[in-house]
N, C-alpha and C positions, 0 to 999 in steps of 0.2 A: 504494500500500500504506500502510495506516495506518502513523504513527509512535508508538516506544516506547522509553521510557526506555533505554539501555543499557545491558548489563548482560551479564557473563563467561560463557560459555555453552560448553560441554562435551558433547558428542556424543560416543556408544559405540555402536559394533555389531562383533558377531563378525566380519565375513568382510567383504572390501572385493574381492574380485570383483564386478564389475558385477552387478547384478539388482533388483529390486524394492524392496527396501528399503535398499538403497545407494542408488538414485535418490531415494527418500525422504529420508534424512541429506542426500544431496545438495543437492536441492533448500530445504529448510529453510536448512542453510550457509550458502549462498550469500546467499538470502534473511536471512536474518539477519546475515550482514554487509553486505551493501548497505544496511540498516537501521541501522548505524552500531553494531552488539553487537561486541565479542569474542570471534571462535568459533575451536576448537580441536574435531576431529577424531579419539578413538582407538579405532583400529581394529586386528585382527588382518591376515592375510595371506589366503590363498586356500581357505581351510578345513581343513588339517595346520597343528599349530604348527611356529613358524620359517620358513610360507612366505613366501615373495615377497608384498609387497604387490599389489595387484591396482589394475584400472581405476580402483576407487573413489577410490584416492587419489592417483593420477596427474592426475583431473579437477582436484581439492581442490587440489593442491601447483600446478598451475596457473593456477586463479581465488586464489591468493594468501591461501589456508588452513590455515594449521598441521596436520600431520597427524601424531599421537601413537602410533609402531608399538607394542603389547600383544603379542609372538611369542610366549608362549601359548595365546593364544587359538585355539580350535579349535573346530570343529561339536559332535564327537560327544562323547561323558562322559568324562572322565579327571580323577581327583579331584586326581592330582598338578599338572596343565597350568591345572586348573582355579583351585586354591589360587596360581600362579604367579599366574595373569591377575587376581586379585584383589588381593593384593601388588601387582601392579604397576599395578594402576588408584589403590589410595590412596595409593600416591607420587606419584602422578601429581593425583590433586587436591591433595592436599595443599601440592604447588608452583604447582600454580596459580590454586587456592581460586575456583573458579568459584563465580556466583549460581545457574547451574542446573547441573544433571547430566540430560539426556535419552537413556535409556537405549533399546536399539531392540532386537528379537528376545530371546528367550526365554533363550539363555544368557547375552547381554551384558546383557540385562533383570536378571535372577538377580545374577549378579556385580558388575553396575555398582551393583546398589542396595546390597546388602552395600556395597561399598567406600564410597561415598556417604555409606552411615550410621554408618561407623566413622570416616570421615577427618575431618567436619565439617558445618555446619550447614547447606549446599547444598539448595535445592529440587530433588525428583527426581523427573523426568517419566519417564514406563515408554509407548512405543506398542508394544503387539501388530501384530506383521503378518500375523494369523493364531494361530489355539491350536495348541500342538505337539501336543497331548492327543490331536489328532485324525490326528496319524500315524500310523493302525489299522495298521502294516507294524510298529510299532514292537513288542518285548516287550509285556504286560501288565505286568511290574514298571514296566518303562521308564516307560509310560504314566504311571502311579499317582503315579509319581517326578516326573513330570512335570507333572501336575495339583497336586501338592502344594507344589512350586516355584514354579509359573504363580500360586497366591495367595499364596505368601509376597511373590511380586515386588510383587503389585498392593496387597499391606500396606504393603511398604516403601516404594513410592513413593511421596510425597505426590498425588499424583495421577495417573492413567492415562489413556491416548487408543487408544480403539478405532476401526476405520478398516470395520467394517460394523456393520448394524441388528445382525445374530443374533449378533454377538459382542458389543457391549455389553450385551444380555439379557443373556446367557449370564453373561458377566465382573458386573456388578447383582443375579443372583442368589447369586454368591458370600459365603460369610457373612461380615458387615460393610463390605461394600463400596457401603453404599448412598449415594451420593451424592459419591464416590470418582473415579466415569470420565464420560467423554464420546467423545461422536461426533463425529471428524471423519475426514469421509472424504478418501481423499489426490487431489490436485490434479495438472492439468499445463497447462502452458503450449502457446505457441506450437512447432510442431517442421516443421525445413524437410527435406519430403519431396523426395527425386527425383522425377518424374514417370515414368509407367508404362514405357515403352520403355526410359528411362535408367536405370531402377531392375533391370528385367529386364538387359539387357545388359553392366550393370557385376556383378551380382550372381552372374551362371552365365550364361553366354551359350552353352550348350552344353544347354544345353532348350529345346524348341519354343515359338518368344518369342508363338506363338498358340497355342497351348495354356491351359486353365486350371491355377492354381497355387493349390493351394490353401498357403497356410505355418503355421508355429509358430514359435515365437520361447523358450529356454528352456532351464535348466540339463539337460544330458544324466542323470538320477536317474531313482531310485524313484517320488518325489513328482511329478514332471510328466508320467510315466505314458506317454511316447510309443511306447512297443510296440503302445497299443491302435488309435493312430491309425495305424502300421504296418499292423497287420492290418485295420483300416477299409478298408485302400486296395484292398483283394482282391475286394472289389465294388462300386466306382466306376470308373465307364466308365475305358477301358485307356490313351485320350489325357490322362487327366490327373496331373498330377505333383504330388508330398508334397515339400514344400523347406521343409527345420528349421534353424534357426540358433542355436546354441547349443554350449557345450563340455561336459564333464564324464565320470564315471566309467565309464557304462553306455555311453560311444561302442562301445566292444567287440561288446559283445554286442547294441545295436542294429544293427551291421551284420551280424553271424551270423545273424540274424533276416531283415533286408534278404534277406539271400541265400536264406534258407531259402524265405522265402514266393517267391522269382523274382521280383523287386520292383527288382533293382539299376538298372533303367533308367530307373523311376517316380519311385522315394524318394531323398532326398539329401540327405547331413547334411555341413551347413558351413559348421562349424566354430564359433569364436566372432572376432566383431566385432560393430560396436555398429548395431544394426540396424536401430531408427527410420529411416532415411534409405530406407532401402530397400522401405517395408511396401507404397507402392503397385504395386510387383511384384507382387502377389498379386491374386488375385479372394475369397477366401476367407479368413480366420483362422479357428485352430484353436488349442484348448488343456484338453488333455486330462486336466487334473494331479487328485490325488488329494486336495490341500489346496490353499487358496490366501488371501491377505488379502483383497485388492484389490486385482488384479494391474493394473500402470501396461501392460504390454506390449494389454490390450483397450484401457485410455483411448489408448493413439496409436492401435494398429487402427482404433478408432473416428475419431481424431480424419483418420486416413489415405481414410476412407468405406467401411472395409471391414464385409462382414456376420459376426458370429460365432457357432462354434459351440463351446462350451464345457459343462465338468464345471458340471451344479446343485450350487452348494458358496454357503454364504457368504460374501457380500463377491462374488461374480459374480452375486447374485442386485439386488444393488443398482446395478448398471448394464445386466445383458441382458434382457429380457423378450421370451419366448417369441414369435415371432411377430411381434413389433413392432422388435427389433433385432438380434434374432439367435435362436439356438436353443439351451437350456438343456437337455442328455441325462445320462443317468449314464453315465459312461465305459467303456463297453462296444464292441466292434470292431463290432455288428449297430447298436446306436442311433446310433452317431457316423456309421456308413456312411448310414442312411436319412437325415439331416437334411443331412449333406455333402449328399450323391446330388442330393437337390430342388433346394440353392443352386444344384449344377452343371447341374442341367438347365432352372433357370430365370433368367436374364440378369434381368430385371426385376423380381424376387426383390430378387437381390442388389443390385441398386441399391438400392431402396426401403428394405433393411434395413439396408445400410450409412450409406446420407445419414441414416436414419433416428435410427440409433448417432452419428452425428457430433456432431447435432443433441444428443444427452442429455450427449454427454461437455463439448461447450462448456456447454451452461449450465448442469449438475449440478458437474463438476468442474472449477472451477477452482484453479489455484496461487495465486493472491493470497486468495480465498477461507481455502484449507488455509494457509496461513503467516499469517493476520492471527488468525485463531481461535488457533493452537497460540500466536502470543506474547501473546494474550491471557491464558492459561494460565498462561504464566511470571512475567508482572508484578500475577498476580490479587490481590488482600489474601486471599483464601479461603487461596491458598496458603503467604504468609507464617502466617499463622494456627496451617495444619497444624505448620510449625515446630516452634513452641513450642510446641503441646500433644503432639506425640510421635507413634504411631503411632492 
């Protein structure tokens, strides 16, 4: 990995549950203190303020990370919780006057810049992991609320990292923002897989270990949309089984559902642990979500040889291609059945679109790639530059 000057570096993100962009802070961290920076870490809890810290910073406080709790911070809108987590981000640089502030997801995006440009003269890097705008579930005010936030952030930032093609357009065409963000798609390393038997066996060993599996990997919500792949499973041949890994809100009522459809034998959700380790259990990935960045759970699928079948969204369109590594449908229980269906009926399919996927995630995405790009960023003169001239 290229060397770079060092320099105090400050990472924020709402929620420090394990997921997609906690792996992102993560990976960055780390990588940047093996690079010889000063990183600090603040984060919220599990998505309510006041909770529990989560995986993300259990990893952190481990690899010998400073990790800054914000009990504020929360997912959803609360002006009150909100005004806390901001308060207590610029005390927090303020004591520790970092050179960057790298702000991640949309409300610690929002908040971290605010506190950023209020506390002091910090460079402030904003990565979208996806536009929240596009959480069509959400209100229509909500929305608006949030498209109008999502440009204030990428004003505030001195510069922004988008992590797909269609959302750097998208973010370039906003007014003033020309020349403001970049592409960098997110990276992954090495991940040591169990092998198929061991992975089956320690995972669920109470499903038919010859049997196909097909999996998902992914918070139990709205947004990752798993009722549809539920209901997909109602016409894919009867030997094959739905095995999810993931925790969250909608466990409830995804098993209401399980039962409803007469599925409890097929389908099976469990729970949350950390999943990588396990992915070559599977013949199939699935991921059915209704928004997504650039989800790291397809780069290990891939990096594991599996074939995928996922929602056509942005940021999934820059690693699966139709045909050639997996199958790209709108998330509906008839289109996810017929392209499931094919994988399962063809063994030499799924090989060929899995090695195939393996093959684009090694040399499209790698982590030293994603970490030498983004501290290029940080140590750029463009950036000092923005500084002093302001917004």
């Amino acid at each position: 990995m290229t060397k770079h000057t060092p320099l105090r570096i400050l990472y924020v993100i709402t929620k420090s549950n394990w997921g997609g962009a906690q792996k992102y802070v993560f990976e960055l961290a780390l990588a940047a203190k093996e690079a010889g920076h000063d990183v600090s870490v603040a984060c919220g809890g599990t998505g309510e303020a006041g909770a529990a810290l989560g995986d993300m910073a259990v990893k952190l406080n481990a690899a010998g990370i400073d990790v800054i709790p914000v009990p504020a911070f929360m997912r959803n809108m609360s002006f009150f919780n909100d005004f806390k987590s901001c308060f207590s981000l610029w005390k927090i640089i303020r004591k520790i006057k970092p050179d960057i502030i790298h702000v991640n997801s949309s409300k610690a995006g929002g908040i971290g810049a605010v506190a950023g440009r209020l506390a002091g003269d910090a460079r402030i890097i904003f990565t979208s992991h996806g536009l929240t705008v596009d959480e069509t579930w959400r209100p229509l005010w909500q929305r608006t609320l949030i498209y109008i936030g999502t440009w204030l952030t990428l004003r505030l930032a001195h510069h922004s990292i988008m992590i797909s093609n269609e959302t750097l357009q998208r973010a370039s065409d906003m007014p003033f923002m020309s020349g403001r963000v970049s592409l960098i798609h997110n990276g992954i390393g090495q991940t040591k897989f169990l092998e198929r038997s061991a992975a089956r066996s320690s995972l669920a060993n109470y499903i038919p270990q010859n049997a196909i599996w097909i999996g998902g990997v992914g918070e139990l919500n709205t947004n990752k949309n798993w009722s549809v792949a539920i209901k997909a499973m109602k016409t894919i041949p009867a030997s094959v089984h739905l095995v999810i890994i993931g925790a969250g809100e909608d466990r409830m009522s995804l098993n209401q559902l399980i039962t409803q459809e007469k599925l409890k034998d097929r389908v099976h959700l469990l729970g949350h642990i950390e999943a990588s380790p396990y992915l070559k259990a599977f013949d199939i990935f699935v991921l059915p979500s209704k928004k997504e960045g650039l989800p790291y759970v397809i780069l290990e699928a891939g990096l594991a040889g599996l074939p995928v079948v996922a929602s056509d969204l942005p940021g999934i369109r820059d690693i699966i291609e139709t045909g050639q590594n997996g199958f790209l449908v709108e998330p509906t229980p008839d289109l996810l059945s017929t392209s499931l269906s094919m994988l399962v009926r063809d063994e030499g399919m799924r090989r060929r679109l899995g090695n195939n996927l393996q093959e684009t995630v090694g040399q499209k995405f790698s982590i030293n790639k994603m970490c030498d790009e983004t501290f290029k960023i940080y140590s750029s003169n463009r950036l000092r530059t923005g500084i002093e001239t302001g917004l």
